[in-house]
C-alpha atoms as one frame of an Amber mdcrd trajectory, in Angstrom:
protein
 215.726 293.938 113.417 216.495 295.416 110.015 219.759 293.787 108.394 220.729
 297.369 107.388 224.554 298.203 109.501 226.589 301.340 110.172 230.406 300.962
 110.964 231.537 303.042 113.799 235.138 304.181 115.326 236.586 303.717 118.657
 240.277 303.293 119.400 240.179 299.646 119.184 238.868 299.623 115.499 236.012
 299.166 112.956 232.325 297.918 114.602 229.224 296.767 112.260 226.133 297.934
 114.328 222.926 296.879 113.373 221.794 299.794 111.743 218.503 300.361 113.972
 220.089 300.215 117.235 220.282 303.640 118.698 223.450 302.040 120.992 226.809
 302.177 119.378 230.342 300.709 119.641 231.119 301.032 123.164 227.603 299.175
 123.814 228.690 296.640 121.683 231.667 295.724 123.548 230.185 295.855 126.787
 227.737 293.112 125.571 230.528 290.863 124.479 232.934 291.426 126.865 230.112
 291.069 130.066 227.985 288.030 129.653 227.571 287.762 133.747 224.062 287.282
 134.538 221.814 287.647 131.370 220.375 290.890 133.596 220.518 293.931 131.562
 220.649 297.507 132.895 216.626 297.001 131.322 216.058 295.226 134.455 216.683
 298.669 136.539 214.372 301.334 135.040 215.448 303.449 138.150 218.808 303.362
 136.931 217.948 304.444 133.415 215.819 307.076 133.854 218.513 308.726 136.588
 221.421 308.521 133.543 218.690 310.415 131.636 218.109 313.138 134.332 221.884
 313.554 134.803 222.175 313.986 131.146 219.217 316.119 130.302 220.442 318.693
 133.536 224.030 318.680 132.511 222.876 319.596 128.585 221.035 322.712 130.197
 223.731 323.772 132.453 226.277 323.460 129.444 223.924 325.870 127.398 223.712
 327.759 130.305 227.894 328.011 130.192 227.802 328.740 126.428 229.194 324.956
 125.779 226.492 323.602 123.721 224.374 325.590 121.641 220.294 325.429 121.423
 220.032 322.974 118.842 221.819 320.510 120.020 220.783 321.159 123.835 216.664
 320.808 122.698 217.778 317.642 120.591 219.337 316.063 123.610 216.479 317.587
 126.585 214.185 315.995 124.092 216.192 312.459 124.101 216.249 312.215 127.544
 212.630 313.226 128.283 211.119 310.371 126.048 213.905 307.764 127.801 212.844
 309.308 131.442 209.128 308.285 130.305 209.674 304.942 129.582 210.891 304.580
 126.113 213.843 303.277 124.781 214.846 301.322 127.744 215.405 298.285 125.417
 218.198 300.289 123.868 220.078 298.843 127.219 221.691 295.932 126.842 224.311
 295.565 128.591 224.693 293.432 131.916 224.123 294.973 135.198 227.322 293.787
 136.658 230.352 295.109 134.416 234.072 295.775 134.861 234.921 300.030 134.148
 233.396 301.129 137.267 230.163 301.919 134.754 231.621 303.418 131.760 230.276
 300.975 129.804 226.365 302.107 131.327 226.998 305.831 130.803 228.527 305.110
 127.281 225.482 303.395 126.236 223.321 306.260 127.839 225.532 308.723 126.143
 224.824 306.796 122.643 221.549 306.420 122.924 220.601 309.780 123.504 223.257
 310.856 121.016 221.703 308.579 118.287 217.907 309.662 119.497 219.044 313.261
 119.608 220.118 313.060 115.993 216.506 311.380 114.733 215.231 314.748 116.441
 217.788 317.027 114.198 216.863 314.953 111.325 219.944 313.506 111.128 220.790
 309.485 110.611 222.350 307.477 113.633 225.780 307.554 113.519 226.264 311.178
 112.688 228.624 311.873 115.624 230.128 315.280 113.617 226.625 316.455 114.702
 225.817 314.833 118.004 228.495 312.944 119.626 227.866 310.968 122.709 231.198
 312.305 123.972 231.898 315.688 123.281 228.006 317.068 123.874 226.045 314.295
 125.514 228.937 314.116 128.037 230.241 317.183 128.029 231.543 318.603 131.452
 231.273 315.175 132.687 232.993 311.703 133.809 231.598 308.430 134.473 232.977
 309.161 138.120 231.145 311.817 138.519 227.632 311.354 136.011 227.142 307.051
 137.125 227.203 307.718 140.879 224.872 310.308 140.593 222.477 308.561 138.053
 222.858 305.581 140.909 221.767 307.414 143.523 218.851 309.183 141.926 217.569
 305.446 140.703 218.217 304.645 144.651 215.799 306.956 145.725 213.207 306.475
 143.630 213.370 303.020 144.273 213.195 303.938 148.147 210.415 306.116 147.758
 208.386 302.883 146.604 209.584 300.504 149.725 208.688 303.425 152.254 205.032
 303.029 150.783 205.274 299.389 150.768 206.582 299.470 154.218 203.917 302.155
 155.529 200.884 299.694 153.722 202.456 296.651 155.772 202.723 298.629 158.647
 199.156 300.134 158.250 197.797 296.297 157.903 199.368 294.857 161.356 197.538
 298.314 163.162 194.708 296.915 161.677 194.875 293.625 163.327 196.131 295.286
 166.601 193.013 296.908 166.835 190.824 293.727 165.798 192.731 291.488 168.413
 192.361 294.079 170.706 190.410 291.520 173.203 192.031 288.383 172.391 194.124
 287.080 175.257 197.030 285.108 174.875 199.879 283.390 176.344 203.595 286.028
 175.919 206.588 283.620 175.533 210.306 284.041 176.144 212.334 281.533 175.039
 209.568 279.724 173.757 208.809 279.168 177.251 205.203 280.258 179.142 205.944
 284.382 180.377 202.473 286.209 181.458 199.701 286.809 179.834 199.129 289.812
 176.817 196.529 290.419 174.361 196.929 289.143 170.554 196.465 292.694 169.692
 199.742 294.081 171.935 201.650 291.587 170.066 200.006 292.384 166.739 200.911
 295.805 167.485 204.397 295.585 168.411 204.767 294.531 165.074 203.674 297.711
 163.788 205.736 299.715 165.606 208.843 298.091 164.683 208.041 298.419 160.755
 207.261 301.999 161.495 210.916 302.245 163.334 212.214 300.913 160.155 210.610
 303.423 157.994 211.956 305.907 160.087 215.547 304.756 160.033 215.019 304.231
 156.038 213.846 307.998 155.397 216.926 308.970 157.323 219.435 306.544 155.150
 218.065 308.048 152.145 219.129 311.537 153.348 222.377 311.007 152.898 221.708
 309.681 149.174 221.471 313.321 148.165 224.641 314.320 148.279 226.292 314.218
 144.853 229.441 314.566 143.358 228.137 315.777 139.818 230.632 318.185 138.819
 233.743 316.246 140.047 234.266 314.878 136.638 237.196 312.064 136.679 238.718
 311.915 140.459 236.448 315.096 141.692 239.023 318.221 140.854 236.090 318.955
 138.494 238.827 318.866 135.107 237.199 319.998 132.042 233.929 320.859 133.501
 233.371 325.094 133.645 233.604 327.196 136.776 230.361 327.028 137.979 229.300
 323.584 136.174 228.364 321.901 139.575 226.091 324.652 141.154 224.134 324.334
 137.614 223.759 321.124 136.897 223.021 319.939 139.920 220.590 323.287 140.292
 218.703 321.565 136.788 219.118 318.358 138.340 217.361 318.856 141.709 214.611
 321.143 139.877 213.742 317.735 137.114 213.536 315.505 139.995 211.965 317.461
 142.879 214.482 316.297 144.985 216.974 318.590 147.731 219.893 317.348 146.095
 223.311 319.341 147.460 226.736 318.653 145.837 229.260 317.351 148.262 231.496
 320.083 150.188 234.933 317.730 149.004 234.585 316.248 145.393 237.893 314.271
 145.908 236.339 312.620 148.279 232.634 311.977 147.624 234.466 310.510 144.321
 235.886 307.901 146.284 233.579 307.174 148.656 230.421 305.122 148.662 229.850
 305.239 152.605 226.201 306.295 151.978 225.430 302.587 150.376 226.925 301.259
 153.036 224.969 302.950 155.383 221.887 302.132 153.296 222.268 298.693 152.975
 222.746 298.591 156.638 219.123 299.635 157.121 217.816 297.697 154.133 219.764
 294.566 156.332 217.885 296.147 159.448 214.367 296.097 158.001 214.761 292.468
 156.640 216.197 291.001 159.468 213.030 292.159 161.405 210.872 291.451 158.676
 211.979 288.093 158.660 211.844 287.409 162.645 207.956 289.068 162.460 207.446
 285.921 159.631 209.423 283.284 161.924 206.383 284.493 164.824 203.261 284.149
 162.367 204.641 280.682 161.331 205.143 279.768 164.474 201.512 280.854 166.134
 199.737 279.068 162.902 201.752 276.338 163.316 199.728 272.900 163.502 196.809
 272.953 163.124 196.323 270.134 165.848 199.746 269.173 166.594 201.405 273.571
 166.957 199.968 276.683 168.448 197.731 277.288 165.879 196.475 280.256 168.029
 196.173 282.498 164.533 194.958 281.496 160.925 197.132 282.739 158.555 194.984
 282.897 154.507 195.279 279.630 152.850 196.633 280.854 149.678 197.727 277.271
 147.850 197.786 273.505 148.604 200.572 272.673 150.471 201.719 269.434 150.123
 201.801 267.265 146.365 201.247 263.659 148.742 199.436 265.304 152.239 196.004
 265.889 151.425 194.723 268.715 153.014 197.949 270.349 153.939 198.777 273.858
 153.990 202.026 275.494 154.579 202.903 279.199 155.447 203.843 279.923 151.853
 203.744 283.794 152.195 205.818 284.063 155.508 208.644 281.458 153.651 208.992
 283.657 150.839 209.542 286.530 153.176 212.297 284.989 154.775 214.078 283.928
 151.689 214.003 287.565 150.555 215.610 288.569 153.725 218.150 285.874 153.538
 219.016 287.622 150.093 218.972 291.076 151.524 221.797 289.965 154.188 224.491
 288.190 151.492 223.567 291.570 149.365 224.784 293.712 152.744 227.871 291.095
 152.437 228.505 291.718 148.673 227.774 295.936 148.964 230.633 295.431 152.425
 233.427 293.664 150.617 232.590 296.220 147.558 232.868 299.294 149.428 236.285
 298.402 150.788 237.830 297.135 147.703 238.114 300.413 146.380 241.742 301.928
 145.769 242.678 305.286 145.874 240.297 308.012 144.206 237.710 305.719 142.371
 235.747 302.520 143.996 235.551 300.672 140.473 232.911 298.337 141.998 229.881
 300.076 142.418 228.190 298.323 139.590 228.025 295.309 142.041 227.074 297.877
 144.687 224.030 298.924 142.602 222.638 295.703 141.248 223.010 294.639 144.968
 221.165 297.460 146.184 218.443 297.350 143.570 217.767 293.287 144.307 217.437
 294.184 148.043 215.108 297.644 147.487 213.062 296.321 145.073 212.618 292.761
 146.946 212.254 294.330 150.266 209.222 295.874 147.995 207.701 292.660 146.117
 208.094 291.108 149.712 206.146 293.500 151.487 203.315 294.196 149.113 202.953
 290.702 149.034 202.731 289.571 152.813 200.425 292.234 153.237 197.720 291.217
 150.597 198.247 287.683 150.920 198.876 287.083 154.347 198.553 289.696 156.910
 195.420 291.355 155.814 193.558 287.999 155.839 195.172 286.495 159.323 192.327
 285.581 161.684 192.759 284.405 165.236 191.599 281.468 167.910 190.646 283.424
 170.974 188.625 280.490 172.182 191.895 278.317 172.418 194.224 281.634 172.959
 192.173 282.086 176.032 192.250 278.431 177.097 195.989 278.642 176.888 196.413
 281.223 179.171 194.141 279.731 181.889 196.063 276.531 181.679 199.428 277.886
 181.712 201.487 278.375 184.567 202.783 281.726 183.751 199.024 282.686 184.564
 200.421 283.233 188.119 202.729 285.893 187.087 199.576 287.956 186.899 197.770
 286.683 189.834 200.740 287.140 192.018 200.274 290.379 193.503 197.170 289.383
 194.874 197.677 285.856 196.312 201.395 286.530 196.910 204.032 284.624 196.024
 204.018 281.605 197.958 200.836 280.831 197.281 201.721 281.175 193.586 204.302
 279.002 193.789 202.193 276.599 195.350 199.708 276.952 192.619 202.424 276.373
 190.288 203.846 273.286 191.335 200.546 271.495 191.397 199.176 273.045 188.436
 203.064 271.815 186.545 202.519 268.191 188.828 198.648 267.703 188.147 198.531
 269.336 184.655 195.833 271.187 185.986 195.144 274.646 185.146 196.072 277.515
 187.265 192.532 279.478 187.386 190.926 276.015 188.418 193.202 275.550 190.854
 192.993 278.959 192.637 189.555 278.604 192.545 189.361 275.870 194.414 192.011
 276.633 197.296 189.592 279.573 197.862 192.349 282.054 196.948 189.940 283.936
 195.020 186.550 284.040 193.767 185.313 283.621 190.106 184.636 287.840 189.562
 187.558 288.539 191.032 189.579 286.063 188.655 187.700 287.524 186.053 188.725
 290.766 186.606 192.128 289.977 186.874 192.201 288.207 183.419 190.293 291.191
 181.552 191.601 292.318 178.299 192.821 295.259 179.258 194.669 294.315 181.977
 196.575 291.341 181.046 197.898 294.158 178.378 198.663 296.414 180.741 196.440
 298.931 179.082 194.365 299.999 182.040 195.190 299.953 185.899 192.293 297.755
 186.580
C-alpha cells in the first residue's frame, strides 16, 4: 500500500486514510470499532454487488428527478458496474457483523463508489465537493431503506445458486432410483423389520423430498422481492422525490432481471424482516431433511461386516489414523454438521427478528451473515454429497435380497395369500428357529417356489404393479 494519506472530515474529527484506499472515514471506524469475526463484508460478494445495484438504480432515478446531473450520474453508473463485476470488492473491509443496523456497510459502499466515481471524472479521492458519498451516491436514500434492499437482492442471488445445487442433488438420487430399481430390500420402522420395498423406492423417496424442498424454497424467495427502497429513514420516504420509489426500484428490477415490487406500507416493510424469517424457516426445513437423508445412507453402509452394509457409499479418504483399512462416511458427517449450523443460524435470525424496537430492526446484519452461512453452506453441502457421495453409491442386492427372505416382516407380504394365522405361525418359528420365512413356507407346503417367486418380484414388493 502506498504510504501516501489524505485527511478526511466527519463529525467526530480529523482521519489519516491511506491515500490509495478508495474507502474513507466512516470505513475506517467501522474497522476499529468492529473487530467481531475477522469476516469482512469481502466474504459476501452477493451482498456487495446488491449495494452496487441499489446504488447504480437510485443514481438513474435521481437523474431521472433532475437531482443529479449527467456527469456525476455516468461517473457513479460506471462505479458501480465495475464493483457489480467483481472488482473492488477488497475495498470492503469491514466485519460482517456490525452495530448501526448497516450504516457502516452502505457508508463504505457509498465511499467507494464516491472515491471510484471521482478516478472516472478525473478527479483525486477525497474530492467530496465533486462526488460525495452522501449527498449524490446516497441521495434519496437511507441505510433503512438502501441495506435491506441490497440484502435481499444478495439473498436471491445466493438462492438462485442452492435451487441448482438442490435440483443437481435431487437429479443424482433419481438416478439411483432408477438403477436400484430391482434391488429388494428390507423397509424399517423404528429400526425394526416392516415389509419388503425396493432400494430404488427408497432411493426415490429421497428425491422427492429434495424436490419438495425446492419447491417450498422458490416460494420463500417470493416474498424476498418486496422492497422498501424509497422509504428512506423509518419508510415516510423523507427527502426522497415524489415518485423516487416507482423509479428506482423500476431501474432496479430492469439491472437485475428480477420482479421486484415496492411494499404497499413503507412504515412497515421498514420494520419488518418477516420474510427472513420465513426464509430461514425453509433453509431449517431443507437441512433438517438433508441431514435425516445422511443419518439413512450412514446407517445402510454401516459395517461393513458388523452393520447393514446393504449400500456402498465412495470411499473418498482413509478413515481411521490407528484402524487399518477403515473407512468412515466422511461426506454424509459433513452434511450433518452443516445442518446442525443451519438450525442455531434459524435460532440466531429468530431472536434477531424479535429484538427489533419500534420502526427499525437494528439487527439485520446478524440476520444476513446468518442467512448467507446457511445459503451458501446448504450450497457447498449439496454440491458436495452429490459428487462425492451420492453419484458414486453402489448397492448389495445379493445380501439386500437375503435380508428380506430371512426377515420376518417377509410375512407382511405373504399374508394375503396364506392368511394370517398361518403367518403368524410362520413367524414365531421363523423368530424361535432363526430360520428364514421363505424356507419355512416352503416347507409347510403353504406355497410353491414360482409362486413365492412371484410374490417377491421387484415390482411388487414396491407396490409398483398389481402382480
Amino acid at each position: 500500500m502506498s504510504t501516501d494519506t489524505r485527511i478526511e472530515h466527519d463529525l467526530l474529527g480529523d482521519r489519516e486514510i491511506p491515500g490509495d484506499a478508495y474507502w474513507g472515514i466512516h470505513t475506517l471506524r467501522a474497522v476499529e470499532n468492529f473487530p467481531i469475526t475477522a469476516q469482512t463484508l469481502q466474504s459476501n460478494p452477493d451482498l456487495i454487488r446488491g449495494l452496487a445495484a441499489v446504488k447504480l438504480a437510485a443514481a438513474r432515478a435521481n437523474h431521472d428527478l433532475g437531482l443529479l446531473d449527467e456527469q456525476r450520474r455516468d461517473a457513479i453508473v460506471a462505479a458501480c458496474r465495475e464493483i457489480i463485476d467483481g472488482k473492488l470488492h477488497d475495498q470492503f473491509p469491514i466485519d460482517v457483523i456490525q452495530g448501526g443496523a448497516g450504516t457502516s456497510s452502505n457508508m463504505n459502499a457509498n465511499e467507494v463508489i464516491a472515491n471510484r466515481a471521482l478516478e472516472i471524472i478525473g478527479q483525486p479521492r477525497g474530492t467530496y465537493t465533486r462526488i460525495s458519498p452522501n449527498d449524490h451516491v446516497n441521495l434519496s436514500q437511507s441505510t433503512n431503506d438502501a441495506y435491506p434492499t441490497a440484502v435481499k437482492l444478495g439473498t436471491i442471488f445466493a438462492i438462485k445458486r442452492l435451487l441448482t445445487a438442490l435440483g443437481e442433488l435431487q437429479d443424482a438420487f433419481a438416478v439411483k432410483a432408477s438403477e436400484f430399481h430391482d434391488i429388494v430390500t428390507m423397509g424399517r420402522t423404528q429400526l425394526q423389520d416392516a415389509v419388503p420395498m425396493t432400494l430404488g423406492r427408497a432411493f426415490g423417496s429421497y428425491a422427492v423430498t429434495i424436490g419438495e424442498d425446492r419447491e417450498r424454497l422458490g416460494e420463500a424467495e417470493s416474498l424476498v422481492h418486496e422492497i422498501n427502497l424509497g422509504a428512506t429513514a423509518i419508510g415516510t420516504g423523507l427527502n426522497a422525490p415524489a415518485g423516487y420509489a416507482e423509479a428506482v426500484r423500476d431501474h432496479l428490477a430492469q439491472l437485475t432481471g428480477l420482479p421486484l415490487v415496492t411494499a404497499p406500507d413503507l412504515v412497515e416493510a421498514t420494520q419488518d424482516v418477516g420474510s427472513f424469517v420465513h426464509l430461514s424457516g425453509v433453509l431449517k426445513r431443507i437441512a433438517v431433511k438433508i441431514s435425516k437423508i445422511c443419518n439413512d445412507l450412514r446407517l445402510l453402509s454401516s459395517g461393513p461386516r458388523a452393520g447393514f452394509n446393504e449400500i456402498n457409499l465412495p470411499a473418498v479418504q482413509s478413515g481411521s489414523s490407528i484402524m487399518p483399512g477403515k473407512i468412515n462416511p466422511v461426506i454424509p458427517e459433513v452434511v450433518n454438521q452443516v445442518a446442525f449450523e443451519v438450525i442455531g443460524n434459524d435460532v440466531t435470525i429468530t431472536a434477531a427478528a424479535e429484538s427489533g424496537q419500534l420502526q427499525l430492526n437494528a439487527f439485520e446484519p446478524v440476520i444476513l451473515h446468518s442467512l448467507h452461512k446457511s445459503i451458501s453452506h446448504l450450497e457447498s453441502a449439496s454440491r458436495t454429497l452429490t459428487t462425492r457421495c451420492i453419484a458414486g453409491i453402489t448397492a448389495n442386492p445379493e445380501l439386500t435380497r437375503a435380508a428380506v427372505e430371512h426377515s420376518i416382516g417377509l410375512v407382511t407380504a405373504l399374508n394375503p395369500t396364506i392368511g394370517y394365522q398361518a403367518a403368524t405361525m410362520i413367524a414365531q418359528e421363523a423368530l424361535k428357529t432363526g430360520r428364514g420365512v421363505a424356507e419355512l413356507v416352503l416347507e409347510h407346503g403353504l406355497m410353491t417356489a414360482s409362486e413365492l417367486e412371484r410374490l417377491l418380484r421387484p415390482e411388487r414388493l414396491a407396490n409398483l404393479t398389481t402382480v
